[in-house]
Legacy VTK file of the C-alpha trace (Angstrom):
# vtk DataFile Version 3.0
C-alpha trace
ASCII
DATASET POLYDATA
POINTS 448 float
-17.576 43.000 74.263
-16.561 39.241 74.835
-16.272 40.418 78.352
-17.683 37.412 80.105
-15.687 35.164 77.645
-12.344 36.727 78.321
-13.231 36.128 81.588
-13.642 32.172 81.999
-10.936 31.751 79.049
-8.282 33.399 81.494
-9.561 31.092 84.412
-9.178 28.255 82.038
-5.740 29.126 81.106
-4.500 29.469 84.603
-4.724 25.343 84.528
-1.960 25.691 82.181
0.475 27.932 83.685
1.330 26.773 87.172
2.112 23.356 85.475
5.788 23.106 84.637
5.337 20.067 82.301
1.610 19.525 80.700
0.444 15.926 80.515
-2.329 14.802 78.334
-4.901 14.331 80.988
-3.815 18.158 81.792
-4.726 19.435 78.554
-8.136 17.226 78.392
-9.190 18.749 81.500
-8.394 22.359 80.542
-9.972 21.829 77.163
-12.786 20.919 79.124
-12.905 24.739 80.906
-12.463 26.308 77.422
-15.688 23.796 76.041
-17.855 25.305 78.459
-16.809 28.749 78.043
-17.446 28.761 74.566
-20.763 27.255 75.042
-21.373 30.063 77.737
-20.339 32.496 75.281
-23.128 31.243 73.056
-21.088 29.520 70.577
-22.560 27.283 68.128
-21.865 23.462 69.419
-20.857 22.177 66.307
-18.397 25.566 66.194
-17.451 24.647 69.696
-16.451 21.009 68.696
-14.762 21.339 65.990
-12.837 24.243 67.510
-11.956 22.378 70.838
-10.813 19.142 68.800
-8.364 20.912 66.852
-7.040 23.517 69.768
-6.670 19.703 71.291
-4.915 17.887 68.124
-2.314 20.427 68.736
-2.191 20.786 72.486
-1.109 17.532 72.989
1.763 17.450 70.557
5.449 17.712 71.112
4.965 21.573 70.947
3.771 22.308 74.244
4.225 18.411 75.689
7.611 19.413 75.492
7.673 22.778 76.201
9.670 24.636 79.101
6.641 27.287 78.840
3.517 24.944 77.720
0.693 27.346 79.240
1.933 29.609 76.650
2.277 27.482 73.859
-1.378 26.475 74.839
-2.502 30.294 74.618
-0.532 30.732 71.425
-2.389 28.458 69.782
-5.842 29.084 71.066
-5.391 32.273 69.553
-3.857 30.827 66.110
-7.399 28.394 66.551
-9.677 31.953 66.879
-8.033 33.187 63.975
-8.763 30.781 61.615
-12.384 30.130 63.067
-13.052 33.896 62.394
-11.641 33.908 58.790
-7.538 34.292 58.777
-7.448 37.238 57.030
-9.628 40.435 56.950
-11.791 40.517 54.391
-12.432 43.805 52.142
-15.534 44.821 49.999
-15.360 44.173 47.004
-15.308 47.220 44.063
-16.231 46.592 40.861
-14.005 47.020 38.762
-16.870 49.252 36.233
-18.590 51.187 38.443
-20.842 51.678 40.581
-20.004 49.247 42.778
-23.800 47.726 44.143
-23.639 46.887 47.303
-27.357 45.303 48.870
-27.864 45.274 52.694
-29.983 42.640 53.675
-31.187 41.063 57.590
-33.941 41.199 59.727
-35.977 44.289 60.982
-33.879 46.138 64.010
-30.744 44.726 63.058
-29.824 47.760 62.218
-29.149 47.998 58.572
-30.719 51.229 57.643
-27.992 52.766 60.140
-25.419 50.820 58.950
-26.066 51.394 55.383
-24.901 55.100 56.218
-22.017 54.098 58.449
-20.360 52.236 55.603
-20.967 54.151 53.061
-19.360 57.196 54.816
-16.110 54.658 55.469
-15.984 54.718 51.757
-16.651 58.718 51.604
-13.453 59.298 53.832
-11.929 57.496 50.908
-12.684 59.576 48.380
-15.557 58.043 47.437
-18.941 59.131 45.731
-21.634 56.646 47.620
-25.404 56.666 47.008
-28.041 56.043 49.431
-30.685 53.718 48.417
-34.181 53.852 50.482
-35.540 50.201 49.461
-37.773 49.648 52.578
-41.560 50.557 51.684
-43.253 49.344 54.359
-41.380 50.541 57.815
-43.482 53.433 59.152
-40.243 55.988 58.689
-37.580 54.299 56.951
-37.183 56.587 53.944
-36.728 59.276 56.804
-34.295 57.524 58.890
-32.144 57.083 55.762
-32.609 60.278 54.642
-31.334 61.881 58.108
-28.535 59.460 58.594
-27.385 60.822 54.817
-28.302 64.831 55.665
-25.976 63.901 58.959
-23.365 62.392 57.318
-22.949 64.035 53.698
-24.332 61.447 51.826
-26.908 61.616 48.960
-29.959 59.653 49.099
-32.356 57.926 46.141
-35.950 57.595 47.548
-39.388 57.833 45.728
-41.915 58.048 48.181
-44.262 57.525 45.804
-44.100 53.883 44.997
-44.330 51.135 46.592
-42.470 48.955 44.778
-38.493 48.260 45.747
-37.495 46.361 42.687
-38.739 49.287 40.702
-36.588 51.937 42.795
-33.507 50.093 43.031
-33.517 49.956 39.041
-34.209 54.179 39.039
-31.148 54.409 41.771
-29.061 52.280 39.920
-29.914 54.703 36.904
-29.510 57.684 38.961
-26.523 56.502 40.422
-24.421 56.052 37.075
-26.168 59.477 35.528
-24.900 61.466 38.218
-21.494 60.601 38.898
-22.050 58.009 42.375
-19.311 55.350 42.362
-20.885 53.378 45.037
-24.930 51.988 45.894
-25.798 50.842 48.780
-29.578 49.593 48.418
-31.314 49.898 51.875
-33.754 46.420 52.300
-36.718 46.132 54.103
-36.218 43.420 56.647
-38.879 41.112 58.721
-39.141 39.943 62.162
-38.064 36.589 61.203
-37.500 35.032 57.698
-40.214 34.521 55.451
-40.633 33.526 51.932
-42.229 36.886 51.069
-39.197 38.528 52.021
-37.040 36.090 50.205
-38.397 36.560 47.266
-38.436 40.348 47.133
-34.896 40.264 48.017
-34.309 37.428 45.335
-35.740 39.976 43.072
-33.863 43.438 43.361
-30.684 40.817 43.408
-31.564 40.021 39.922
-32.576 43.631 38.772
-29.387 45.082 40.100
-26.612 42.364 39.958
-24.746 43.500 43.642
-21.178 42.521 43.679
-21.497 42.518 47.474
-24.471 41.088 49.139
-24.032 41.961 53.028
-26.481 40.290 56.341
-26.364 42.701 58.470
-26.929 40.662 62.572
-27.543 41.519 65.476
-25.055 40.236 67.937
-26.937 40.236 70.433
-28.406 37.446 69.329
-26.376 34.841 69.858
-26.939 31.466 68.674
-29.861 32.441 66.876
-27.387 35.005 65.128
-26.285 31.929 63.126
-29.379 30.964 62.118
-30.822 33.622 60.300
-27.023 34.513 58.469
-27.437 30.463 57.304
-31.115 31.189 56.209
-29.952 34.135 54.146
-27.347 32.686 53.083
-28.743 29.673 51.833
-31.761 31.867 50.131
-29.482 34.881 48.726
-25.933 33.321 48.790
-24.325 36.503 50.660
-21.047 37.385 50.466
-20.292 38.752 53.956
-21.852 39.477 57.517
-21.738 42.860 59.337
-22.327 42.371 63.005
-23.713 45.078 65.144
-24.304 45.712 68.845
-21.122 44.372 69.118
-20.138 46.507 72.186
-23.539 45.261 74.034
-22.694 41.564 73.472
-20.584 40.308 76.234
-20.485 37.507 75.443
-19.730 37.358 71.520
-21.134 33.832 70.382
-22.183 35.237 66.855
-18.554 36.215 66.039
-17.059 33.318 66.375
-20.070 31.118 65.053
-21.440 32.768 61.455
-17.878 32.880 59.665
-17.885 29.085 60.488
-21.237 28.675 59.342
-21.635 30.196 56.488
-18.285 30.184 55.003
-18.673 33.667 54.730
-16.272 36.491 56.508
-17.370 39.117 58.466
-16.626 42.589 57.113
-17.635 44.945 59.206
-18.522 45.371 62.833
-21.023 48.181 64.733
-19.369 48.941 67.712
-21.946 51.715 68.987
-24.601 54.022 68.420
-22.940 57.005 66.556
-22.527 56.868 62.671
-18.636 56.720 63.266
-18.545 53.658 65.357
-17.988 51.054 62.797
-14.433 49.412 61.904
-13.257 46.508 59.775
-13.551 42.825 60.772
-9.512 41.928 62.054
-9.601 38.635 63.035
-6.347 38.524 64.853
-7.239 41.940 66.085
-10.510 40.242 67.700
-8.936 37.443 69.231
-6.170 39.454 70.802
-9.377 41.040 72.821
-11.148 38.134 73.307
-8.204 36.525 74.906
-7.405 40.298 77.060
-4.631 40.968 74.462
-5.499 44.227 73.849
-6.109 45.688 70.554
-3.156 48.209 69.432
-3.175 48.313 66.270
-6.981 49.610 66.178
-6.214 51.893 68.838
-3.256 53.515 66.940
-5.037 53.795 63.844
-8.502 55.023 65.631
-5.927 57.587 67.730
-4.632 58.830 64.068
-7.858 59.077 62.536
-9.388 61.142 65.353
-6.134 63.163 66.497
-5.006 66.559 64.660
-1.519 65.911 63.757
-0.559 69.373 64.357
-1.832 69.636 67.782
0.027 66.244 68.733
3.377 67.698 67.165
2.652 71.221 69.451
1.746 68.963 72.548
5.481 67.029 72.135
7.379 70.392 71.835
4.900 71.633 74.938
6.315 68.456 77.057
9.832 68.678 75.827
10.060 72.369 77.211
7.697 71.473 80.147
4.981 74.310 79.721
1.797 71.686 79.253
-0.843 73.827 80.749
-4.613 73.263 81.818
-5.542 74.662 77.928
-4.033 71.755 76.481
-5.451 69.278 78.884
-8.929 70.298 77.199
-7.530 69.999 73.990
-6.409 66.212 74.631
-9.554 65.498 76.274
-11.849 67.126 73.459
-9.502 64.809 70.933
-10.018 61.324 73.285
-13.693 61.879 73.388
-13.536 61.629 69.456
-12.253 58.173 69.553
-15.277 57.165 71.026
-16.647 55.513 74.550
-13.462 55.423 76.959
-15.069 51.904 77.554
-14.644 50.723 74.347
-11.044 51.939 74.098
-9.760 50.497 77.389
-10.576 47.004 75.954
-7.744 47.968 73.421
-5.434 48.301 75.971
-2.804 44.940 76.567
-2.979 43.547 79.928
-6.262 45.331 81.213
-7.975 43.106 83.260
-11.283 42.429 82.122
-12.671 40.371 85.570
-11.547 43.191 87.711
-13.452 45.998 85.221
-16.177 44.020 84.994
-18.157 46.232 87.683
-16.276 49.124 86.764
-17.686 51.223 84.216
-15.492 54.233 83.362
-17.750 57.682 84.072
-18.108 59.468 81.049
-19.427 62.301 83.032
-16.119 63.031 85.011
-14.588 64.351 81.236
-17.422 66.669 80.837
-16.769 67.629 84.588
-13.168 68.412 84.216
-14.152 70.493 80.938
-16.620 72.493 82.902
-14.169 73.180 85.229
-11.358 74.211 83.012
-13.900 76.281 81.002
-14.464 77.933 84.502
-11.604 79.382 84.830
-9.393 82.589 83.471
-6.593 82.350 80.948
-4.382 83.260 83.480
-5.613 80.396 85.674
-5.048 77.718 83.284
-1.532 78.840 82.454
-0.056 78.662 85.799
-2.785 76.920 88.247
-0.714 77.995 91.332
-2.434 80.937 91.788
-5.739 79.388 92.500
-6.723 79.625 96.291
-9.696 78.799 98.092
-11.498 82.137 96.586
-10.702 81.722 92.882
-12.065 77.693 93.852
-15.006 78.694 95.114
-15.566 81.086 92.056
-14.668 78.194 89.600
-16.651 75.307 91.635
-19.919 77.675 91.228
-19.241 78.888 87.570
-18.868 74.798 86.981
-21.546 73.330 89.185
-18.771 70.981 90.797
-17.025 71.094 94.263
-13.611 72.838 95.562
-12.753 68.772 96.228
-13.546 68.114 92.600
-11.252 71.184 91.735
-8.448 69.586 93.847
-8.443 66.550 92.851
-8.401 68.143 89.236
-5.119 70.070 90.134
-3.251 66.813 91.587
-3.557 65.012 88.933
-2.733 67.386 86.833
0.381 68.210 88.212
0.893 64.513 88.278
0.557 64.207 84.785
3.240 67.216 83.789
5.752 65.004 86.354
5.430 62.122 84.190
5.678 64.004 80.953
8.603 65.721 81.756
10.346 62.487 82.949
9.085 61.166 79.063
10.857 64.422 77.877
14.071 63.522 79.385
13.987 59.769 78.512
13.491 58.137 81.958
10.664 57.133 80.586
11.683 56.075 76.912
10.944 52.289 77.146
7.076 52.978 77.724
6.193 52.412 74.230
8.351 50.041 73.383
7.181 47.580 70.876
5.281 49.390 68.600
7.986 49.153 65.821
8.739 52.675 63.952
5.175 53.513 64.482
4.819 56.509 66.271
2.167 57.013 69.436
-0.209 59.767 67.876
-1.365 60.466 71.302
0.079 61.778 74.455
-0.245 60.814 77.982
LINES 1 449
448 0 1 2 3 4 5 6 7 8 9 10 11 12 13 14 15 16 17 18 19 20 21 22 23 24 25 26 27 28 29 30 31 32 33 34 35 36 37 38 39 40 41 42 43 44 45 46 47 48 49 50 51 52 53 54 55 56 57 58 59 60 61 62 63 64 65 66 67 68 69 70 71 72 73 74 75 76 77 78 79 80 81 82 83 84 85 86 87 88 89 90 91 92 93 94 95 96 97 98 99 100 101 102 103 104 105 106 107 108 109 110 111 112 113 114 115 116 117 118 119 120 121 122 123 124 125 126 127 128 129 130 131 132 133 134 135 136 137 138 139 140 141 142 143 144 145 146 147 148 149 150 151 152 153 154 155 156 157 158 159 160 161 162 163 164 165 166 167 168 169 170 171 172 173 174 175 176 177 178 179 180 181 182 183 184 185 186 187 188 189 190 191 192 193 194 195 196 197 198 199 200 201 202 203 204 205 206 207 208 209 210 211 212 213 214 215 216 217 218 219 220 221 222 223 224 225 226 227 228 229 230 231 232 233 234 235 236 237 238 239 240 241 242 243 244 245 246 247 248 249 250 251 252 253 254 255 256 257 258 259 260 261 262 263 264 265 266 267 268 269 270 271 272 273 274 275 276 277 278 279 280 281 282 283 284 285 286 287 288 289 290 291 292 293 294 295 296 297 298 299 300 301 302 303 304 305 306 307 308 309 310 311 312 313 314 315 316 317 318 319 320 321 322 323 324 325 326 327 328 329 330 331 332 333 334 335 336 337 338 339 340 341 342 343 344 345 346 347 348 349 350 351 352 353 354 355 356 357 358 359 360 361 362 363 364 365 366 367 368 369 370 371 372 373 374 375 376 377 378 379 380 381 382 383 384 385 386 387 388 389 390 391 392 393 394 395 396 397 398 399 400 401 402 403 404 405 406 407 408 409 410 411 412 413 414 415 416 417 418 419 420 421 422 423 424 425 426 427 428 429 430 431 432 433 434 435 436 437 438 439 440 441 442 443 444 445 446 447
C-alpha cells in the first residue's frame, strides 16, 4: 500500500536534503513535487490544498529556515501534517454503555462489508466479547450464506430469517434475539447498491431508526480513490456515520482514500482491511500510517501483530535454544509456521524502517519459497534436522525427490541456515546487542 506515493514523496524530499540552508523559493519548489504526488496518489484537491498550504505555513518558518538539518525538519513536519489530516488520534468503537452495543455496516455492493462485518466482530470476540451476526441484505443472490460461513469460520453466531424479505423487520427480531440470549455486541449486515440511490437511503434511514446504532460504519473500497470520497460524503450526509472502514487497502498503491475521507467527512477511520483472510484487519493508527507512507516503517504494528501470532512459550524455548547454540532445522519450521501467521511477508516488510519501497517495487517476495523450505525440512529424518552435517549427495537426492525440489534448492537451504545459527550465536554473546535498539523495554517477540 501507498507504494507509488512513498515513492515520489522520497524523490520530493531529496530537494530538501542536499541543501544546507533552505530558502523560500526552495521550499515552494519542493512543495510543488509533494502537490503532484498527492494528486498522483489520488488525493482529493481540496485535501491536497489545504494540506500543501499548511505543510508550507510551516516550512518556511524559522524552524527549518534556520535549521542546521532543514530537510529533516521538512520531513518532520510532513509527517506531523499526515497525522492530523488522517485524524490525530486513533479512533475506537464506541460500546454502549447498556448493552448490546448496535453497530450498522453500511456502503456500496462489493465493498466488502458482509466480510468485514465478521472480521470485526471477531476483533471484539478475541476480547472477550459475545458478538451477533446480523444478515440484513435480502436481495444479494447469497448473502445470508456468505455471512453465515464467514460466522461458522470464525465462531460467531448469526441472526438470519430467510423467510422475509423485509430488513427493518429482522434487524428488530436480532436486536430481540440479541439481548434474550446473552450477545453483547450486533453488527447488522446492510444490503448495499452499485451506486447510491434514494431507495437504499431510505431503507438504511429506516433500520437506523428501528435499532438506534451507537456506531454507524461506511465500509469503502480503497481502491477507489477519489470516488472513495464521494460515496463516504453521500452517506454521510444521508445517514450521518460515525466512522469509515477502508478495505483493499493492501491493493491500493496509491492510498488517495486514506488521506481524503477523514478530511471530508469529519469522520475517522476505524478500521482498515488489509487482505483477504478474516484475520487481516487492524485499527486505523494514524501516525502508524504515515510512518509507512513516508517508508518509516511500522513497528509498533509489527510488534504487536508478532505477539498476537507468536506462542510465547516457543519464543522463550527458541532464546534458551540460541543462548546454548543448538537451533536446529525443527525449529526453523517452527519460526516459519509462526511468520506465515502474521500474514503476507509483503505486507510485513512494509513494517520494516528503512526498506526501500522504489527498489521493492518489482520485487515481490515468493510466498512459495516458505512452503518450499517446509517441504524440504518435512523431507527429511529427525536425525537430519538435528545435525544437517550428515547430509551428502545421497540423503539430497532422497530429500530433493521426497520434496519435489532440487539438491541446489537443498543447498542453498543448508547455507543459509548455517548462516542464520552464526548470527544467532553472535546475538547470544552480545556482539550483536545493539540490533534492537530503540524499542524501549519492549521485548522482540520474534527471533531472527
Amino acid at each position: 500500500m501507498f507504494q507509488n506515493l512513498s515513492e515520489k514523496l522520497s524523490n520530493a524530499f531529496k530537494r530538501f536534503r542536499n541543501k544546507g540552508k533552505l530558502t523560500p523559493a526552495d521550499v515552494k519548489e519542493g512543495m510543488r513535487e509533494i502537490k503532484l504526488a498527492l494528486l498522483e496518489a489520488d488525493v482529493s484537491f481540496k485535501v491536497v490544498k489545504e494540506f500543501v498550504k499548511s505543510v508550507t505555513d510551516r516550512a518556511i518558518g524559522s524552524e527549518v529556515l534556520e535549521s542546521l538539518l532543514p530537510g529533516q525538519q521538512v520531513v518532520k513536519i510532513v509527517n506531523e501534517e499526515l497525522i492530523n489530516l488522517m485524524g490525530k488520534t486513533q479512533a475506537k468503537l464506541e460500546i454502549d454503555s447498556r448493552p448490546p452495543t448496535v453497530v450498522m455496516m453500511v456502503g456500496l455492493q462489493g465493498a466488502g462489508k458482509t466480510t468485514h462485518s465478521g472480521k470485526i466482530a471477531g476483533l471484539y470476540k478475541k476480547q472477550g466479547k459475545n458478538p451477533l451476526l446480523v444478515a440484513c441484505d435480502v436481495y444479494r443472490p447469497a448473502a445470508i450464506k456468505q455471512l453465515q460461513v464467514v460466522g461458522e469460520k470464525l465462531g460467531i453466531a448469526v441472526y438470519a430469517d430467510e423467510k422475509s424479505k423485509n430488513p427493518v423487520s429482522i434487524a428488530k427480531d436480532a436486536l430481540a434475539y440479541a439481548k434474550k440470549h446473552g450477545h453483547d455486541m450486533v453488527f447488522i449486515d446492510t444490503a448495499g447498491r452499485l451506486h447510491v440511490d434514494e431507495v437504499l437511503m431510505k431503507e438504511l434511514q429506516n433500520i437506523k431508526a428501528a435499532t438506534n446504532p451507537i456506531e454507524i460504519l461506511l465500509v469503502v473500497d480503497a481502491m477507489l480513490g477519489q470516488d472513495a470520497v464521494n460515496v463516504a460524503e453521500s452517506f454521510n450526509n444521508m445517514l450521518e456515520i460515525t466512522g469509515v472502514v477502508l478495505t483493499k487497502l493492501d491493493g491500493d498503491t496509491r492510498g488517495g482514500a486514506a488521506l481524503s475521507v477523514r478530511y471530508v467527512t469529519g469522520k475517522p477511520i476505524k478500521f482498515v482491511g488489509t487482505g483477504e483472510k478474516l484475520d487481516t484487519i487492524e485499527p486505523f493508527y494514524p501516525d502508524r500510517m504515515a510512518s509507512r507512507i513516508l517508508g518509516m516503517g511500522d513497528v509498533l504494528s509489527l510488534i504487536e501483530k508478532a505477539e498476537e501470532n507468536f506462542d510465547k512459550k516457543k519464543a522463550e524455548e527458541l532464546e534458551k535454544k540460541m543462548r546454548q547454540n543448538t537451533f536446529t532445522l525443527t525449529d526453523y519450521l517452527d519460526q516459519l509456521a509462526q511468520l506465515k501467521k502474521m500474514g503476507s511477508l509483503d505486507s510485513l516488510m512494509g513494517m520494516i524502517p528503512g526498506m526501500n519501497t522504489a527498489a521493492m517495487k518489482d520485487a515481490k517476495v515468493d510466498e512459495g519459497m516458505l512452503a518450499r523450505t517446509e517441504a524440504i525440512i518435512l523431507s527429511m529424518t529427525p536425525k537430519e534436522r538435528v545435525n544437517p552435517d550428515i547430509i551428502n549427495s545421497s540423503r539430497k537426492k532422497r530429500i530433493a525427490s521426497g520434496s519435489g525440489t532440487s539438491v541446489e534448492e537443498i543447498n542453498k537451504l543448508l547455507k543459509q541456515f548455517e548462516q542464520m545459527k552464526k548470527m544467532m550465536k553472535q546475538m547470544a554473546s552480545g556482539k550483536l546487542g545493539g540490533l534492537f535498539g530503540g524499542f524501549g523495554k519492549r521485548k522482540m517477540p520474534f527471533k531472527f
